[in-house]
C-alpha positions in Angstrom: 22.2 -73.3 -6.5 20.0 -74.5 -3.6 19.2 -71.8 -0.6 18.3 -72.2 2.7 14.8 -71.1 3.6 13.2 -71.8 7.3 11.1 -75.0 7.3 12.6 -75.9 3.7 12.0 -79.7 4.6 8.2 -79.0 4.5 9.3 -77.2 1.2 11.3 -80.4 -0.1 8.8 -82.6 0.7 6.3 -80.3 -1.3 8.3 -80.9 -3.9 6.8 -84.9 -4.5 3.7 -83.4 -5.4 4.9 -81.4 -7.6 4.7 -82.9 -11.3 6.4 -82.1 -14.6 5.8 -79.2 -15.9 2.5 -78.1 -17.0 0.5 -74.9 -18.3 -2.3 -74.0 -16.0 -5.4 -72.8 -17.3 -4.4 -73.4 -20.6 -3.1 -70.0 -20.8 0.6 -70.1 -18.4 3.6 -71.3 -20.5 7.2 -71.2 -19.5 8.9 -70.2 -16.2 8.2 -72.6 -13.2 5.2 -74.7 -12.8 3.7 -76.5 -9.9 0.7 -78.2 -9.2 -1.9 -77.2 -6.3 -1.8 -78.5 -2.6 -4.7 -78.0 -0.6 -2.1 -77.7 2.6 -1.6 -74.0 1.6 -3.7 -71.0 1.5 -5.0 -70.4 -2.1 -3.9 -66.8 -2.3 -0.5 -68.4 -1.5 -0.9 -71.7 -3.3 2.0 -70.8 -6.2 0.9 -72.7 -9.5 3.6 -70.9 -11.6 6.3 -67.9 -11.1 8.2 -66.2 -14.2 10.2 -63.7 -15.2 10.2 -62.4 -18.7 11.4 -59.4 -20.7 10.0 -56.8 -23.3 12.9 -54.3 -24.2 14.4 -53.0 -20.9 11.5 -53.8 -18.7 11.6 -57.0 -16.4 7.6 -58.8 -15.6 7.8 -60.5 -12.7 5.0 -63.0 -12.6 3.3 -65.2 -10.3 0.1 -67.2 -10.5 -1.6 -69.0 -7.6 -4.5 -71.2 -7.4 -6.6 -69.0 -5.4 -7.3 -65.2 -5.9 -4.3 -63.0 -5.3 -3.5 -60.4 -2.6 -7.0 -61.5 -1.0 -5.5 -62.3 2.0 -3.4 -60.5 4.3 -2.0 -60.0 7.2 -4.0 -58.6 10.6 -3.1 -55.3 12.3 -1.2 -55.3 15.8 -1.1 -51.7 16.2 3.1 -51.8 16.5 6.0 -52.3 14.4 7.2 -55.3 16.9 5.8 -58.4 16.3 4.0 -57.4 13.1 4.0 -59.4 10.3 4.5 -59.0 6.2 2.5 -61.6 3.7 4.6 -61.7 0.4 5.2 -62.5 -3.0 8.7 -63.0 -3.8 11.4 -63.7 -6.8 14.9 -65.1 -5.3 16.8 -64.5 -8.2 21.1 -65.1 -8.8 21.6 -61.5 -10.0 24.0 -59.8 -7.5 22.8 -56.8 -5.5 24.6 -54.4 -6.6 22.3 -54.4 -9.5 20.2 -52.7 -7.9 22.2 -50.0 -5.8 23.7 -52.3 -2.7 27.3 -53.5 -2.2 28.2 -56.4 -4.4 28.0 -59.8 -3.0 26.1 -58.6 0.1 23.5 -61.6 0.1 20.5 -62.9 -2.3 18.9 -60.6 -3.9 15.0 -61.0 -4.3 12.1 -59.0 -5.6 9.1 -59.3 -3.2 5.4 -57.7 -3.5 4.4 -57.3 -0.1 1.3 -56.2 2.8 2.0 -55.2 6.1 -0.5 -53.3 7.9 1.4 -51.7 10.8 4.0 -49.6 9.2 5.1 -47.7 6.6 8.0 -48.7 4.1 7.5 -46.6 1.3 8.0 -42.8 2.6 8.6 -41.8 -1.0 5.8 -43.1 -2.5 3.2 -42.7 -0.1 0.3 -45.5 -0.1 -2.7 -46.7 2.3 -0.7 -49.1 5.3 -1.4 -52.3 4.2 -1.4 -51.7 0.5 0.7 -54.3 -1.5 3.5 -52.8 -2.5 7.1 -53.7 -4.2 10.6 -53.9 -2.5 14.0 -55.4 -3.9 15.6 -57.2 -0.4 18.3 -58.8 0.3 18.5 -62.0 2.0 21.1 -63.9 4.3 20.5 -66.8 6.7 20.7 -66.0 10.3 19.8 -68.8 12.9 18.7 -65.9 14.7 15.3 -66.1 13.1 15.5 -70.2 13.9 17.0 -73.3 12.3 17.9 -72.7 8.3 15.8 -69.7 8.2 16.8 -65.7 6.2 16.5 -62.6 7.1 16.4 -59.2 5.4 20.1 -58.5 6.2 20.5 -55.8 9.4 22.8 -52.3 8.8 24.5 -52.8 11.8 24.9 -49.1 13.6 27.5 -47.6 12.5 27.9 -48.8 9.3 27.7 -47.2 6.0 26.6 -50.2 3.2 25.7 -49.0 -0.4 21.9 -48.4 -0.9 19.8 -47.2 -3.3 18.2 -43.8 -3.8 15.0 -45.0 -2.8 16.1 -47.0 0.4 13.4 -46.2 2.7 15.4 -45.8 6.1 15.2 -49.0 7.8 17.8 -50.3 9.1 17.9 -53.1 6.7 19.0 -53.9 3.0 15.3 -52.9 1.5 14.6 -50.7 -1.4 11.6 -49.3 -2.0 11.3 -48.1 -5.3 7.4 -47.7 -6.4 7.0 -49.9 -9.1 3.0 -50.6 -8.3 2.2 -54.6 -8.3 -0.8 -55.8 -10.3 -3.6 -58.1 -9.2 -6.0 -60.3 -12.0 -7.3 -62.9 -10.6 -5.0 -65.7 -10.0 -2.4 -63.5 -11.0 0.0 -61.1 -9.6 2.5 -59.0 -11.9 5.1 -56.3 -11.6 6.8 -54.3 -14.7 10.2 -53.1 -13.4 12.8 -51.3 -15.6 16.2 -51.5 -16.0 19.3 -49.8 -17.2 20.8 -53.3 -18.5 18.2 -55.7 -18.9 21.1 -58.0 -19.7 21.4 -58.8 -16.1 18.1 -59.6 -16.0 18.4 -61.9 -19.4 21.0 -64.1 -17.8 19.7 -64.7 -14.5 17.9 -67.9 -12.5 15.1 -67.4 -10.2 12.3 -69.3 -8.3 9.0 -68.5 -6.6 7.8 -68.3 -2.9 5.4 -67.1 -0.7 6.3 -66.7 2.9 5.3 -65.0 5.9 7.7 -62.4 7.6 7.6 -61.3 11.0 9.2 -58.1 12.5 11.2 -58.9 15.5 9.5 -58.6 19.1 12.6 -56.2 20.2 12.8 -54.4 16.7 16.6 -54.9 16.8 18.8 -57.5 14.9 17.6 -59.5 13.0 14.8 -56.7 12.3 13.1 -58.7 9.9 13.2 -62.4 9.6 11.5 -65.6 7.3 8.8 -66.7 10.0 6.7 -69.1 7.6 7.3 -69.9 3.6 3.7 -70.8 2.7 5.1 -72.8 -0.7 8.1 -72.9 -2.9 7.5 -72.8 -6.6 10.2 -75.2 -7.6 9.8 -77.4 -4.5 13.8 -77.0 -3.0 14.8 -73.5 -3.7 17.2 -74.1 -6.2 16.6 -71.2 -8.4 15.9 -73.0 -11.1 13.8 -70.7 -13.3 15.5 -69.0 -16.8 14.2 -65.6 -17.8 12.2 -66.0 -20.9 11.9 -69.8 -21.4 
């Protein structure tokens, strides 16, 4: 299953220099591997991205070839026009796995730093912290050609949504789990009441760039720049556990 991201040509023609499969560092096996390119930022530069499971806890894991989290995002002093640096795990599961309505986009687990506002309200944390949210994703052309956005709660409207949404008027969910940093390394332990959903579902790496619209209306939240794709096209092609 391929999905559209903004600027996925520069993304597909990544993909060339990706080569087969290969453990990096003689110490990451499995999942989806890629090799450096010295176009991308090294805290951004994705090397390898997997998802594995011990009992009924998911790791998400993602290994660049720089040191990870070091950079992010500069302040603006506003939520318009700000921008979010992230991490993220498109994945197949549907989002109702999670607490939205079913079949409401692509659901995605993202690590993220955004220094102008605050997204966690339950789980209170310095602004600019990283930080995990499960999103949903939808293509708008909105946000320019082939690119997502977070999908918009249009006013009004009453979707399904977690416990720990955190208000926004957007399909986020901000439920605490903290993100580790090692190095290279970024990793997330996230439980779940039927890991079996987890177990049977494909997934890929990215890092991107999201910027907060200028009018903070809809889209609120769009894909401004996808900094590298682990698999090269999107196309989800990562198996939990292998």
């Amino acid at each position: 299953m391929a999905i559209s991201f903004r600027s996925i040509s520069i993304g597909a023609a990544c993909a060339v220099l990706f080569g087969p499969a290969h453990a990096h560092e003689g110490q990451h096996t499995g999942g989806i591997q890629a090799k450096p390119v010295a176009a991308v930022k090294a805290p951004y530069d994705i090397v390898h991205s997997r998802i594995t499971t011990v009992g009924n806890v998911a790791v998400f894991h993602m290994h660049v070839s720089g040191k990870a989290g070091f950079s992010r995002p500069a302040k603006v002093g506003k939520l318009a026009g700000s921008t979010v640096f992230s991490y993220v795990w498109p994945t197949t599961m549907d989002p109702s796995v999670v607490g939205f309505d079913a079949k409401s986009g692509i659901l995605a687990f993202a690590v993220t730093s955004h220094p102008d506002f605050d997204d966690t309200p339950l789980f209170p944390a310095p602004l600019g912290a990283w930080h995990a949210h499960w999103v949903v994703l939808s293509p708008d052309e909105a946000c320019g050609k082939g690119a997502l956005k977070v999908v918009d709660i249009p006013e009004g409207s009453k979707p399904k949504l977690p416990k720990t949404w955190p208000g926004l008027p957007i399909l986020i969910d901000s439920p605490g789990w903290v993100p580790q940093f090692k190095g290279g390394t970024v990793e997330v332990r996230v439980p779940f009441d039927d890991i079996g959903v987890v177990n049977a579902a494909g997934f890929d790496g990215v890092t991107a760039a999201l910027r907060v619209n200028a009018s903070v209306h809809s889209p609120l939240l769009c894909v401004a720049d996808v900094f590298k794709i682990a698999s090269g096209d999107l196309s989800l092609p990562g198996k939990v556990n292998q």
